[in-house]
PyMOL Python script that loads the backbone (N, CA, C, O; Angstrom):
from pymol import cmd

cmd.read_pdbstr("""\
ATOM      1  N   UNK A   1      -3.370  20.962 -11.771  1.00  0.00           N
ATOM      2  CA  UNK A   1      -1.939  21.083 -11.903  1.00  0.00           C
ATOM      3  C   UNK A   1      -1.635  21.916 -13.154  1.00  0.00           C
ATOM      4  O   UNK A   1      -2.435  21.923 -14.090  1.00  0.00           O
ATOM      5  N   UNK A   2      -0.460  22.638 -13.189  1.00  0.00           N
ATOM      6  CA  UNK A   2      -0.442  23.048 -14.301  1.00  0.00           C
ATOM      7  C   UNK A   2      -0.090  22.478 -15.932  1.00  0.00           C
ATOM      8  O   UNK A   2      -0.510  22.890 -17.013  1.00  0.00           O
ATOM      9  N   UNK A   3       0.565  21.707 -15.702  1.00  0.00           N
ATOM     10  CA  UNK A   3       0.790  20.668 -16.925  1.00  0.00           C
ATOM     11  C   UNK A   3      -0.570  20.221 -17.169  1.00  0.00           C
ATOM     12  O   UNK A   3      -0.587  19.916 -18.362  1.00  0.00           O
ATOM     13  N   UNK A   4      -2.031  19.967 -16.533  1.00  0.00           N
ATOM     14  CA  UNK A   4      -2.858  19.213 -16.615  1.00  0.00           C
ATOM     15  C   UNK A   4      -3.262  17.876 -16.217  1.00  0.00           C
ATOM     16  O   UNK A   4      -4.341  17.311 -16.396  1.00  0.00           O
ATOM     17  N   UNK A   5      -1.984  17.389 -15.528  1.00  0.00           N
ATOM     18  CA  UNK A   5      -1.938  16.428 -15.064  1.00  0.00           C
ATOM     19  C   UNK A   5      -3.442  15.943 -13.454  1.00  0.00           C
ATOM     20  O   UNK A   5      -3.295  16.491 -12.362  1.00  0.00           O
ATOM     21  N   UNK A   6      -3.888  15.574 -13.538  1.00  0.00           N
ATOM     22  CA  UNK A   6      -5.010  15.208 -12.189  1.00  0.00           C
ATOM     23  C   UNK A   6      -4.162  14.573 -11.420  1.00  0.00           C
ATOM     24  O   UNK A   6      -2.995  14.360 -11.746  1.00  0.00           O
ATOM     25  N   UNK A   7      -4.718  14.197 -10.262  1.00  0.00           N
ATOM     26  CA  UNK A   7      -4.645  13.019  -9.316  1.00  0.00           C
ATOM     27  C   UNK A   7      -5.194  11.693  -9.831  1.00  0.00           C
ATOM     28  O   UNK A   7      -4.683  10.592 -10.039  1.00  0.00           O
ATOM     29  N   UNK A   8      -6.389  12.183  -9.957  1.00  0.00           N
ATOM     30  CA  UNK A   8      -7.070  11.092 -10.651  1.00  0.00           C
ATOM     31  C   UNK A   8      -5.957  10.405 -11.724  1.00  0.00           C
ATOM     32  O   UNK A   8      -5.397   9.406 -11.273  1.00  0.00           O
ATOM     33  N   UNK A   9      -5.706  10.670 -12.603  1.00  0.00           N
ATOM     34  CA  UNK A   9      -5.006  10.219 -13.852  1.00  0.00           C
ATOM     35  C   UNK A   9      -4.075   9.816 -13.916  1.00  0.00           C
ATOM     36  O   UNK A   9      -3.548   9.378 -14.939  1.00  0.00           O
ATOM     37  N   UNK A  10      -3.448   9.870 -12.422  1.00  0.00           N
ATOM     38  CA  UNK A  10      -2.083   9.234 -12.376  1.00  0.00           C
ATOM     39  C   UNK A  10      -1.625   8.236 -13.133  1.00  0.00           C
ATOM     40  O   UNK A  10      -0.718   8.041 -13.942  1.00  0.00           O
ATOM     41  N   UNK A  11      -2.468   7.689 -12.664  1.00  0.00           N
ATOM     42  CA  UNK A  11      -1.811   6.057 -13.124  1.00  0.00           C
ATOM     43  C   UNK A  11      -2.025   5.601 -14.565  1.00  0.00           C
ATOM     44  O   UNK A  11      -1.465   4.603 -15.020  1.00  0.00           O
ATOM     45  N   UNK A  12      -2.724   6.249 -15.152  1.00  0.00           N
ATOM     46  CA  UNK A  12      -3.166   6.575 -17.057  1.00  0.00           C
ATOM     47  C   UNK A  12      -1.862   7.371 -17.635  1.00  0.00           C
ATOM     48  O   UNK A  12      -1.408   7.111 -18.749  1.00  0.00           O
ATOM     49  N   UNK A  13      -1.146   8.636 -16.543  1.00  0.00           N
ATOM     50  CA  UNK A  13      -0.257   9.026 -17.153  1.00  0.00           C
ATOM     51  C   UNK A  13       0.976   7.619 -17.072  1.00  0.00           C
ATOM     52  O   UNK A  13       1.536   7.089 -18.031  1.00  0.00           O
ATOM     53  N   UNK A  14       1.049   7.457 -16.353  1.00  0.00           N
ATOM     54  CA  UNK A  14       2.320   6.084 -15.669  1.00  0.00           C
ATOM     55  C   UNK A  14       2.041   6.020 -17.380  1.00  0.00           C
ATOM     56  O   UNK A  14       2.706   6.756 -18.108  1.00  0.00           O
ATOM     57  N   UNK A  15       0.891   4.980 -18.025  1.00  0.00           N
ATOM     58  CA  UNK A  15       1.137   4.326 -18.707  1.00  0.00           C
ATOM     59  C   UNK A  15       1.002   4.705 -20.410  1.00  0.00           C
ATOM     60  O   UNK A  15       1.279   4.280 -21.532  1.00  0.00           O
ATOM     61  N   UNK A  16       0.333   5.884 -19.645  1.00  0.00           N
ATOM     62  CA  UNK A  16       0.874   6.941 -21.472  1.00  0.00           C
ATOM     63  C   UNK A  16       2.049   6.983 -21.602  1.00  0.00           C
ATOM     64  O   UNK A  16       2.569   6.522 -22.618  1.00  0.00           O
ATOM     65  N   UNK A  17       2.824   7.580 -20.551  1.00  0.00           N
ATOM     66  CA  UNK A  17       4.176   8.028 -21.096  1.00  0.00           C
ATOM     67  C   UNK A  17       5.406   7.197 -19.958  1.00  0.00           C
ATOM     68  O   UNK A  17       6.041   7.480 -18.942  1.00  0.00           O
ATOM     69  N   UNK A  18       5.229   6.051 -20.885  1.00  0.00           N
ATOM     70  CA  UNK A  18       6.617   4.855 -19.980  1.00  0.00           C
ATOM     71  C   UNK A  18       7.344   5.162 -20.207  1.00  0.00           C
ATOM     72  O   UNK A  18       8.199   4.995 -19.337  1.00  0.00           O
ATOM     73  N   UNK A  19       7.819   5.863 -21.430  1.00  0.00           N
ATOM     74  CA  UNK A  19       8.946   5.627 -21.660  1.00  0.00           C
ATOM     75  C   UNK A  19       9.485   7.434 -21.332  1.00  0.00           C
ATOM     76  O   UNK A  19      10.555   7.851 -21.775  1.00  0.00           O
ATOM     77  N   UNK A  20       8.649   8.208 -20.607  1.00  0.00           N
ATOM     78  CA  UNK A  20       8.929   9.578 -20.180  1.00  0.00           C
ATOM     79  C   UNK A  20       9.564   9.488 -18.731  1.00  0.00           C
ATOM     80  O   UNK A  20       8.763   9.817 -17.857  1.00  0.00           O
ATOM     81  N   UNK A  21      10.747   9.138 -18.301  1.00  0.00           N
ATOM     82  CA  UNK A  21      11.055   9.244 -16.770  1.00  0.00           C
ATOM     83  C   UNK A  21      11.012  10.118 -16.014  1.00  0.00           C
ATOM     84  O   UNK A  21      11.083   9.730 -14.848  1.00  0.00           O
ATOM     85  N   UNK A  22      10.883  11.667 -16.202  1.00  0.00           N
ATOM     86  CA  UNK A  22      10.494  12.840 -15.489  1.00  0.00           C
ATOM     87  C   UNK A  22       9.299  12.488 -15.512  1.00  0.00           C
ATOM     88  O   UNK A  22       9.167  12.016 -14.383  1.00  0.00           O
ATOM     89  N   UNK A  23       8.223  12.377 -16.074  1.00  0.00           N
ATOM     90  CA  UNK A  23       6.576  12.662 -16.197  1.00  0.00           C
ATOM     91  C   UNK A  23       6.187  11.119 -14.831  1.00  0.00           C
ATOM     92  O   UNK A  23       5.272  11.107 -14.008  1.00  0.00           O
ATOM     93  N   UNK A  24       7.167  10.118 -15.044  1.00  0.00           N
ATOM     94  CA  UNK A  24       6.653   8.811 -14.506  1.00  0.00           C
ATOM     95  C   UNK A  24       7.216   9.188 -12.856  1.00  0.00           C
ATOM     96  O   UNK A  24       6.624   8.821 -11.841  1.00  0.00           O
ATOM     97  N   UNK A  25       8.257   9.852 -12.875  1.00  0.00           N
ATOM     98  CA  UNK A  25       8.583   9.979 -11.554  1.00  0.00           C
ATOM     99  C   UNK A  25       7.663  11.006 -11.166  1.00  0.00           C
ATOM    100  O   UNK A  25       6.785  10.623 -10.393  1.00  0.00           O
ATOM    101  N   UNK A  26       7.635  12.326 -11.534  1.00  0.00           N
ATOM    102  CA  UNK A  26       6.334  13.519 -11.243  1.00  0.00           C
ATOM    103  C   UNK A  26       5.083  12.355 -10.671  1.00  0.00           C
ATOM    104  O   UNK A  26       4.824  12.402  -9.469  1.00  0.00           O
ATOM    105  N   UNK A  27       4.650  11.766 -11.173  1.00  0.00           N
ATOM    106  CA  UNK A  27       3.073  10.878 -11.170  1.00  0.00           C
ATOM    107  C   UNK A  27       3.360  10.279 -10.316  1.00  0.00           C
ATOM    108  O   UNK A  27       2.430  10.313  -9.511  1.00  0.00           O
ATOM    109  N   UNK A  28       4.575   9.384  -9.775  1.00  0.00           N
ATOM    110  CA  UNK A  28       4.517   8.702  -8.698  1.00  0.00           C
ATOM    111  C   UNK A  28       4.857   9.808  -7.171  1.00  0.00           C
ATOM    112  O   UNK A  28       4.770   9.492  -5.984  1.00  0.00           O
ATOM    113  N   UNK A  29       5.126  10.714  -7.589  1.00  0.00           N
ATOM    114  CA  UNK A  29       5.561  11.653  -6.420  1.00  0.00           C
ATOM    115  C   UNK A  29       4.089  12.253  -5.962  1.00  0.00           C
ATOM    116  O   UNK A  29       3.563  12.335  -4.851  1.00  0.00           O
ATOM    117  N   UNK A  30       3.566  12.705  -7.516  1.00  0.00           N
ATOM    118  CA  UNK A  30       2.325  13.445  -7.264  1.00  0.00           C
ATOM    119  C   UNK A  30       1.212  12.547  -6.375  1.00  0.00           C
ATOM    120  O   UNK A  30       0.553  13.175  -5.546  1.00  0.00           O
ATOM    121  N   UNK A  31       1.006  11.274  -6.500  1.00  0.00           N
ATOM    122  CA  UNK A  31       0.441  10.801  -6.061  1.00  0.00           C
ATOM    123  C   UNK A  31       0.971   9.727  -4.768  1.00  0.00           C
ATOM    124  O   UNK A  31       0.227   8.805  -4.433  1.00  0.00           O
ATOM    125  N   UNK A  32       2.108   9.904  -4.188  1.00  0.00           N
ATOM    126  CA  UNK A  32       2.502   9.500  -3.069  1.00  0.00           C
ATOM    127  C   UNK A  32       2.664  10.401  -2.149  1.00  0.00           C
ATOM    128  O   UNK A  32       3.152  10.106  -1.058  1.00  0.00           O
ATOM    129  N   UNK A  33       2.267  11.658  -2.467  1.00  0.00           N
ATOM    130  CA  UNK A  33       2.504  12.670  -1.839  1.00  0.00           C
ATOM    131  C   UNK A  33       0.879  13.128  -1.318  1.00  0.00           C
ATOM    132  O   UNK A  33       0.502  13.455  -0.193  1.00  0.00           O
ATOM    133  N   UNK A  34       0.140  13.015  -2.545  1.00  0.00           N
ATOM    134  CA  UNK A  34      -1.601  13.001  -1.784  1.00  0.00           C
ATOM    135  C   UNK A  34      -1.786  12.121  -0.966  1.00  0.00           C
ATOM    136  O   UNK A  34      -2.144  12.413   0.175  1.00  0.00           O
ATOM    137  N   UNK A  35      -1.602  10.930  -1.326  1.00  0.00           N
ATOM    138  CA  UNK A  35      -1.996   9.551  -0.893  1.00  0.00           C
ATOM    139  C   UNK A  35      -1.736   9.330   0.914  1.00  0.00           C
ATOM    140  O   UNK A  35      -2.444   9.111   1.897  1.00  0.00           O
ATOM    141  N   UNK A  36      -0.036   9.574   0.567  1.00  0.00           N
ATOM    142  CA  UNK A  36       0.462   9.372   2.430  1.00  0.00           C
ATOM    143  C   UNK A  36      -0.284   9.881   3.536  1.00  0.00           C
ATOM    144  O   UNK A  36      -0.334   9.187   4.552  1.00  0.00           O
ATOM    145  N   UNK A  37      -0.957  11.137   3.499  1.00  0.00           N
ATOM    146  CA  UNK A  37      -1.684  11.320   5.118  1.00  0.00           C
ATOM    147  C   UNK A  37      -2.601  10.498   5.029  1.00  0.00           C
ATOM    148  O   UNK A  37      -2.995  10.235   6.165  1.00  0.00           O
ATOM    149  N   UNK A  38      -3.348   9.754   3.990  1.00  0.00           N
ATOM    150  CA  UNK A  38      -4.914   9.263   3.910  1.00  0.00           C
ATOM    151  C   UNK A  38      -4.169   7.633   4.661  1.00  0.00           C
ATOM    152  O   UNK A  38      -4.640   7.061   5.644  1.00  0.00           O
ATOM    153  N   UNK A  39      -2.765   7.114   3.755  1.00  0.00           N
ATOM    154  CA  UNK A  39      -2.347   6.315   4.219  1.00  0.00           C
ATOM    155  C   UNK A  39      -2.279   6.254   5.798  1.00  0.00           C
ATOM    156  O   UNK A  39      -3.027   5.560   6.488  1.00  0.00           O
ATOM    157  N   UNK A  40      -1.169   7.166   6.323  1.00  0.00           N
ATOM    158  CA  UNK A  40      -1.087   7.420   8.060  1.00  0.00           C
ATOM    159  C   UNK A  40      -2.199   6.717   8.708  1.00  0.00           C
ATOM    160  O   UNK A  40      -2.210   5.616   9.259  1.00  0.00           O
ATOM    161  N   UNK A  41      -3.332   7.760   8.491  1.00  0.00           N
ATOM    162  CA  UNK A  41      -4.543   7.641   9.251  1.00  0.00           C
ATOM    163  C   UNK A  41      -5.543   6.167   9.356  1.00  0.00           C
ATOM    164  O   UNK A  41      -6.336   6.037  10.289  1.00  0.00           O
ATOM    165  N   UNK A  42      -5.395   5.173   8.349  1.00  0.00           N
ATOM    166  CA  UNK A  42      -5.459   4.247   8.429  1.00  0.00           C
ATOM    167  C   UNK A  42      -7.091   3.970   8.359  1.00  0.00           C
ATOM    168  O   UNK A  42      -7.553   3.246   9.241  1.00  0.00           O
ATOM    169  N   UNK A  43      -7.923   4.468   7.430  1.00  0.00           N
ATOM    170  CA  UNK A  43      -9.237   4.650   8.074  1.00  0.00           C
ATOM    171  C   UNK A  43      -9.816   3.428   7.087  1.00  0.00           C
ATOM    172  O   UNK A  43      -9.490   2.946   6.002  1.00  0.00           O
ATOM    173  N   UNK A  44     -10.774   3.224   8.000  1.00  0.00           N
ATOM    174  CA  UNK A  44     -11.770   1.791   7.839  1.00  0.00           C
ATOM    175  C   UNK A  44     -12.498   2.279   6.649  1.00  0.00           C
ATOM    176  O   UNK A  44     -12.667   3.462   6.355  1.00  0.00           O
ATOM    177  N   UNK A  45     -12.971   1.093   5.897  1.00  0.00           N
ATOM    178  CA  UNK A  45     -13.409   1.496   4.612  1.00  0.00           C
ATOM    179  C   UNK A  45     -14.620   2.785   5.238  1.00  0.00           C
ATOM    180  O   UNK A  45     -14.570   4.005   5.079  1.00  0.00           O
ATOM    181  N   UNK A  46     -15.644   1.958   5.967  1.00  0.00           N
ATOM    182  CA  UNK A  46     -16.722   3.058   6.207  1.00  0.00           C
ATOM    183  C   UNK A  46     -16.228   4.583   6.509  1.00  0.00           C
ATOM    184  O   UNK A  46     -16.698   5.611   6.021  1.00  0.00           O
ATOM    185  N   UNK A  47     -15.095   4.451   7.495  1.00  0.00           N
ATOM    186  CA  UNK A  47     -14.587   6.469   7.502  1.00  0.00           C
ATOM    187  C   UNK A  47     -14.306   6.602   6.103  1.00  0.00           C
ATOM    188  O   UNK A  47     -14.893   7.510   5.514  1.00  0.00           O
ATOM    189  N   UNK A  48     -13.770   6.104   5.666  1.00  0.00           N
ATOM    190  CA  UNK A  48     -13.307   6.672   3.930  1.00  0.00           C
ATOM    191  C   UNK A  48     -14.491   7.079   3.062  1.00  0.00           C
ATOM    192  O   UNK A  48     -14.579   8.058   2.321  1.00  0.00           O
ATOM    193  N   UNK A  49     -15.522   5.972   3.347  1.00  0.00           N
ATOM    194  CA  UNK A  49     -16.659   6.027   2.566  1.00  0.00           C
ATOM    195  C   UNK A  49     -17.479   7.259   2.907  1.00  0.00           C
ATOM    196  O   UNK A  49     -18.009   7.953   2.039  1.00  0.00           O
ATOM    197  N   UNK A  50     -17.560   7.499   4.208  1.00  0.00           N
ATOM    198  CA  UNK A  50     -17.998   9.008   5.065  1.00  0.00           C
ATOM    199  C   UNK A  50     -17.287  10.594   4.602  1.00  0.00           C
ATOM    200  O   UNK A  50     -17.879  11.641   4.342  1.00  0.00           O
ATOM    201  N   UNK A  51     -16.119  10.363   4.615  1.00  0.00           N
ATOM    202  CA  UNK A  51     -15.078  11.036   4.590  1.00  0.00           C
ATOM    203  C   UNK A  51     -15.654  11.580   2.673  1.00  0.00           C
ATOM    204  O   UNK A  51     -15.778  12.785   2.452  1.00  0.00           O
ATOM    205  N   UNK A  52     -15.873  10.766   1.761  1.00  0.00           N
ATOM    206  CA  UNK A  52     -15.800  11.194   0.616  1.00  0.00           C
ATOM    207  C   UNK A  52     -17.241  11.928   0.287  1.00  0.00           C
ATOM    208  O   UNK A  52     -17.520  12.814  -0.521  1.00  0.00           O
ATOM    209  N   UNK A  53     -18.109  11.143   1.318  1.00  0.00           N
ATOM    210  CA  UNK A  53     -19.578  11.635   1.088  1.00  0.00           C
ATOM    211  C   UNK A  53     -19.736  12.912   1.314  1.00  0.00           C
ATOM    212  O   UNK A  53     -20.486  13.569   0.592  1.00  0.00           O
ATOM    213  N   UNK A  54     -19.014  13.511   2.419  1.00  0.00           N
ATOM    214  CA  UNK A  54     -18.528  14.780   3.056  1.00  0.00           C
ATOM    215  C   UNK A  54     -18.672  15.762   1.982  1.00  0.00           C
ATOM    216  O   UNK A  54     -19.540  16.571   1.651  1.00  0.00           O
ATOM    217  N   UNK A  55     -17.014  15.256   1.365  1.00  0.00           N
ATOM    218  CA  UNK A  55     -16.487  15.859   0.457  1.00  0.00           C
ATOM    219  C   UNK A  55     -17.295  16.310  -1.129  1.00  0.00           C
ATOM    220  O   UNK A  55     -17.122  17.305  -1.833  1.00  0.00           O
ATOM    221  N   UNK A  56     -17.999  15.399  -1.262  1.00  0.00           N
ATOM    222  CA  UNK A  56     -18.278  16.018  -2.405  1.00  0.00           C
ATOM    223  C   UNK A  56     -19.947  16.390  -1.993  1.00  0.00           C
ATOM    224  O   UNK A  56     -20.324  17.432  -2.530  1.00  0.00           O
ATOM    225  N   UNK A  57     -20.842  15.801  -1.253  1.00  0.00           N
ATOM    226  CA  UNK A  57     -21.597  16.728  -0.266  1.00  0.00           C
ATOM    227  C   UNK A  57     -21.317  18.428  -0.211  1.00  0.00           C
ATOM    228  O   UNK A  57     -22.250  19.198  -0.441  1.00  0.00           O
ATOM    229  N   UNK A  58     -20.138  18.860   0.069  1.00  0.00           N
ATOM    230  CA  UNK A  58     -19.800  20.284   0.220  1.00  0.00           C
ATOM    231  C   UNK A  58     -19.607  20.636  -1.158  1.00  0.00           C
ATOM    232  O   UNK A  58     -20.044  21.759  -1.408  1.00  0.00           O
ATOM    233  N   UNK A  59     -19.096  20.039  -2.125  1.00  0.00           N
ATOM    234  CA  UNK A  59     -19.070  20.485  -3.339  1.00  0.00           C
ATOM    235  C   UNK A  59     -20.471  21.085  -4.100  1.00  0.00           C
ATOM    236  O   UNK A  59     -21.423  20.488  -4.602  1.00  0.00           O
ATOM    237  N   UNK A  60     -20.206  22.350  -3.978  1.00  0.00           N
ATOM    238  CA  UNK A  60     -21.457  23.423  -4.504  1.00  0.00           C
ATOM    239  C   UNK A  60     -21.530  23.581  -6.102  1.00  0.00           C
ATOM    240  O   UNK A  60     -21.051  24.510  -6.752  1.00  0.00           O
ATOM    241  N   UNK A  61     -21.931  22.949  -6.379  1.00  0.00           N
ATOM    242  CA  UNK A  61     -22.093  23.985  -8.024  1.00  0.00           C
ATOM    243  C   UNK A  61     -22.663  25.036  -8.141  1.00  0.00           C
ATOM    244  O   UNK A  61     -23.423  25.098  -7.174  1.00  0.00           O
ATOM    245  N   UNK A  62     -22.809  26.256  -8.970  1.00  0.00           N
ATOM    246  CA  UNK A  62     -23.386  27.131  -9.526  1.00  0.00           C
ATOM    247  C   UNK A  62     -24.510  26.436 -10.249  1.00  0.00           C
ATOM    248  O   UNK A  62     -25.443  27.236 -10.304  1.00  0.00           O
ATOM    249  N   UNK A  63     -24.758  25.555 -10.696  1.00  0.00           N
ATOM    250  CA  UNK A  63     -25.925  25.265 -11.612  1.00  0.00           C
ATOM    251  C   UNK A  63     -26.944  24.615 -10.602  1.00  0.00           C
ATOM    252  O   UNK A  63     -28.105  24.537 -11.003  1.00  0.00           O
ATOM    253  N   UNK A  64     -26.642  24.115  -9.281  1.00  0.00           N
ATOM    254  CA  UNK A  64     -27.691  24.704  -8.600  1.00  0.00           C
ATOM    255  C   UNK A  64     -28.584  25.122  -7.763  1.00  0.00           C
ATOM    256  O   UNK A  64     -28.140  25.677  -6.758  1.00  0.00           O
ATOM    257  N   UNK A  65     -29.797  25.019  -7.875  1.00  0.00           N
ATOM    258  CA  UNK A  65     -30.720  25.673  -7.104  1.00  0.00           C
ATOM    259  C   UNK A  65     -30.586  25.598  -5.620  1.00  0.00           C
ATOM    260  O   UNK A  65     -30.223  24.616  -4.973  1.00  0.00           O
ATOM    261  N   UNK A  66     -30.946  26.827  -5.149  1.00  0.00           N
ATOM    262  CA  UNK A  66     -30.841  27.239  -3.607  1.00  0.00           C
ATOM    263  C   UNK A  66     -31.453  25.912  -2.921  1.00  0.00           C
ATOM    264  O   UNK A  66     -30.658  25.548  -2.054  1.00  0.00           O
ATOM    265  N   UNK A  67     -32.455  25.142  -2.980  1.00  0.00           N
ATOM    266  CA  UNK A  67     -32.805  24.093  -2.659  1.00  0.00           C
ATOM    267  C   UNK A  67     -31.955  23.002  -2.636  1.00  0.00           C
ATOM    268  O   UNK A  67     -31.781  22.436  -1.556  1.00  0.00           O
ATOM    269  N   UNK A  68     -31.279  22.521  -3.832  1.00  0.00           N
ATOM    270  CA  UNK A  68     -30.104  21.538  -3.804  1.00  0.00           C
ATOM    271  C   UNK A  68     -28.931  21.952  -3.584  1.00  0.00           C
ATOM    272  O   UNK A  68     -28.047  21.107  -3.718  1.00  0.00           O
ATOM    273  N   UNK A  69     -28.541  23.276  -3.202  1.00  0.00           N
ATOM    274  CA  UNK A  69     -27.576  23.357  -2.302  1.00  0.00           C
ATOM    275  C   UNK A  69     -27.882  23.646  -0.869  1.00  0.00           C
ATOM    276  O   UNK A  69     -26.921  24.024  -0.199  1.00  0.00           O
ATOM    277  N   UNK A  70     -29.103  23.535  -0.238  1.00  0.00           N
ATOM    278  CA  UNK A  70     -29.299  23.473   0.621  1.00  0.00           C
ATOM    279  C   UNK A  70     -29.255  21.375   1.011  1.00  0.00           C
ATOM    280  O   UNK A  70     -28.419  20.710   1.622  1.00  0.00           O
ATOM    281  N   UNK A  71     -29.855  21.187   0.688  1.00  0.00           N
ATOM    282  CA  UNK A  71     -30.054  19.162   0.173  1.00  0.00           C
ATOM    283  C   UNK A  71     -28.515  19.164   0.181  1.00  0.00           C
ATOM    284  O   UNK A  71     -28.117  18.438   1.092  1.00  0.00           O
ATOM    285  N   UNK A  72     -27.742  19.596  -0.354  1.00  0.00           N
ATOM    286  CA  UNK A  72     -26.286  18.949  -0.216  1.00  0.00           C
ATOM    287  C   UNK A  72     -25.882  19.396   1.645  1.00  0.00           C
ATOM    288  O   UNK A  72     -25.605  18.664   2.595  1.00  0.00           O
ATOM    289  N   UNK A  73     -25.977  20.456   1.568  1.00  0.00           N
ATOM    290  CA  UNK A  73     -25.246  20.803   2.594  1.00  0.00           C
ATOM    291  C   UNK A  73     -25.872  20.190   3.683  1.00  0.00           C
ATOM    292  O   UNK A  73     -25.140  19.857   4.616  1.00  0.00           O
ATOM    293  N   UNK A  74     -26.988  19.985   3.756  1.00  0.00           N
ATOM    294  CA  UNK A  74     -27.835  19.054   4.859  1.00  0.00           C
ATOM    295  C   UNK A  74     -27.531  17.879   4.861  1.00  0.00           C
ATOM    296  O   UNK A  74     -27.701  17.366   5.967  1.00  0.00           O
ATOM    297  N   UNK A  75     -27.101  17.124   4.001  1.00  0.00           N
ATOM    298  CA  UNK A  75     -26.553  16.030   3.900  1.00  0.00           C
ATOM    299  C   UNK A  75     -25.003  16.098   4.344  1.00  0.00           C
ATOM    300  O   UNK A  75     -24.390  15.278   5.027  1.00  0.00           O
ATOM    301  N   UNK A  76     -24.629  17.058   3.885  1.00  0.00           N
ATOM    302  CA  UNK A  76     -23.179  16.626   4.259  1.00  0.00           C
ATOM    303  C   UNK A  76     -22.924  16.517   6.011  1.00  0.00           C
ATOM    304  O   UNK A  76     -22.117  15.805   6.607  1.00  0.00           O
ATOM    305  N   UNK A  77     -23.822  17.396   6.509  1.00  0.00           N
ATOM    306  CA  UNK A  77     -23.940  17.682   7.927  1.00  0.00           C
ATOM    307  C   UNK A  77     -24.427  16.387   8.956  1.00  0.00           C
ATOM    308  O   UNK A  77     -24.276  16.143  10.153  1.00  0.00           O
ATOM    309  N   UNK A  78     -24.875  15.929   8.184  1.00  0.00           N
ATOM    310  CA  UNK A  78     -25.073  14.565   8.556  1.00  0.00           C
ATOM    311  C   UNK A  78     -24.461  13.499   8.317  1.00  0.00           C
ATOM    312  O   UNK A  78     -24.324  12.613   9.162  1.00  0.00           O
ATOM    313  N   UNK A  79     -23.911  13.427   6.876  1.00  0.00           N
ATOM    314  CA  UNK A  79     -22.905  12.234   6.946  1.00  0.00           C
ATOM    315  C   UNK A  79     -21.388  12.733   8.185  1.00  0.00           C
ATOM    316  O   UNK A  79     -20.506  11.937   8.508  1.00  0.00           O
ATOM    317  N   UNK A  80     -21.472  14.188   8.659  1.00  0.00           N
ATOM    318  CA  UNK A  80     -20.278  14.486   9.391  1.00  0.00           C
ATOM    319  C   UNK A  80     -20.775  13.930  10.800  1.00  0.00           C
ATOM    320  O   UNK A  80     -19.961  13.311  11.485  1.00  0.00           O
ATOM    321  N   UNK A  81     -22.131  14.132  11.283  1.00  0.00           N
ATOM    322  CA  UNK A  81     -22.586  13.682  12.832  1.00  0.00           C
ATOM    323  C   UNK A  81     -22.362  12.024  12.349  1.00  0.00           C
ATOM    324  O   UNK A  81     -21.778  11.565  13.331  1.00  0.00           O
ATOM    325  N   UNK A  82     -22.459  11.323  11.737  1.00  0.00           N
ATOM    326  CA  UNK A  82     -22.041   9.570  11.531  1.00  0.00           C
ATOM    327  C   UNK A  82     -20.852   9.640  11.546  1.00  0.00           C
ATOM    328  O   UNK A  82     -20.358   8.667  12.115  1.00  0.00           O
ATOM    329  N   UNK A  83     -20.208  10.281  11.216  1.00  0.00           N
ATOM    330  CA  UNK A  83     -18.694  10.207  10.838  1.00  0.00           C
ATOM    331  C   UNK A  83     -18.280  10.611  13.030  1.00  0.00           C
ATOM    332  O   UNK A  83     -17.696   9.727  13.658  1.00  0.00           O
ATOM    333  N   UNK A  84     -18.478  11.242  13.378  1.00  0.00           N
ATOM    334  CA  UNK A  84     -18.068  11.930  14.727  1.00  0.00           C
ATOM    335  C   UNK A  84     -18.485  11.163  15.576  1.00  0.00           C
ATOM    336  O   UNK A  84     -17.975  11.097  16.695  1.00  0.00           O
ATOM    337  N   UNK A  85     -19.735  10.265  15.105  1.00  0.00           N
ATOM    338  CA  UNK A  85     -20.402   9.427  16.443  1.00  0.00           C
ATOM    339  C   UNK A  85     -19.689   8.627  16.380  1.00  0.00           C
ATOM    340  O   UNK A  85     -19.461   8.060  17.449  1.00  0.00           O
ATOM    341  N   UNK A  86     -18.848   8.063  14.981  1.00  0.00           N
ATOM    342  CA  UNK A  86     -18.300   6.449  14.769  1.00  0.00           C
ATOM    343  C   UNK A  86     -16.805   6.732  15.236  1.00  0.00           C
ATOM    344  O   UNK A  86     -16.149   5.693  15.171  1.00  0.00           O
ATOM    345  N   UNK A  87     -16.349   7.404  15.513  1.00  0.00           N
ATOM    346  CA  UNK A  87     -14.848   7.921  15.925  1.00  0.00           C
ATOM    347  C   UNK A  87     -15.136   8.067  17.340  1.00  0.00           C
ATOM    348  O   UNK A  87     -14.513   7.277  18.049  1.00  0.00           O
ATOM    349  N   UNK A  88     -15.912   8.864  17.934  1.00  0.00           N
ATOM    350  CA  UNK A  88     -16.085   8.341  19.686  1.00  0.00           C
ATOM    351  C   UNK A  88     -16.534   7.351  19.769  1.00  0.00           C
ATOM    352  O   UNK A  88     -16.703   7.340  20.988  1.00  0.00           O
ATOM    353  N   UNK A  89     -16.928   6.350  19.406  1.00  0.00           N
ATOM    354  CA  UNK A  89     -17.009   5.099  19.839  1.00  0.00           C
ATOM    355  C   UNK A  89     -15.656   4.145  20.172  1.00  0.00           C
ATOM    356  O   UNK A  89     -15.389   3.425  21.134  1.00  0.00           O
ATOM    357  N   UNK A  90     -14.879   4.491  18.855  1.00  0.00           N
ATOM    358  CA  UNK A  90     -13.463   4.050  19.379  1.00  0.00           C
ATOM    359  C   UNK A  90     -12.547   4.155  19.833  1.00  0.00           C
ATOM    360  O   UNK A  90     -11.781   3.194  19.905  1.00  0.00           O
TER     361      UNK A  90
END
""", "prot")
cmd.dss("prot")
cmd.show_as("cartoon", "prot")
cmd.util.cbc("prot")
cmd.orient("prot")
């Protein structure tokens, strides 16, 4: 964000700055506004737990090696076939 504000930190800002009502409303917007589709969808801890493995699975660093970004991405490809088998089942 540009202020610096995270997602993550929301709720650290809430309580840095109580007594800031723009910054407290921003933080509750900012983060009711990520939050709601994850809300919608309603997913069982295990999709969530899949869903994040995914996510940072695809997360590549530069630091490294062609091997462990190969190891990530192989992994992520697989936590996605668990994730696809457990959704046609239901």
């Amino acid at each position: 964000m540009p202020n610096g504000l995270v997602v993550r930190n929301v709720f650290k800002a809430i309580n840095i700055y109580k007594e800031d009502v723009t910054i407290n409303k921003f933080a509750k917007k900012l983060f009711d506004d990520s939050m709601g589709p994850f809300n919608r969808l309603q997913l069982s801890k295990e999709e969530f737990v899949l869903l994040r493995a995914i996510i940072f699975s695809h997360f590549v660093s530069t630091g490294l090696s062609q091997y462990g970004r190969q190891l990530l991405l192989t992994e992520a490809e697989n936590y996605s076939d668990i994730l696809m088998k457990m959704l046609q089942v239901f």
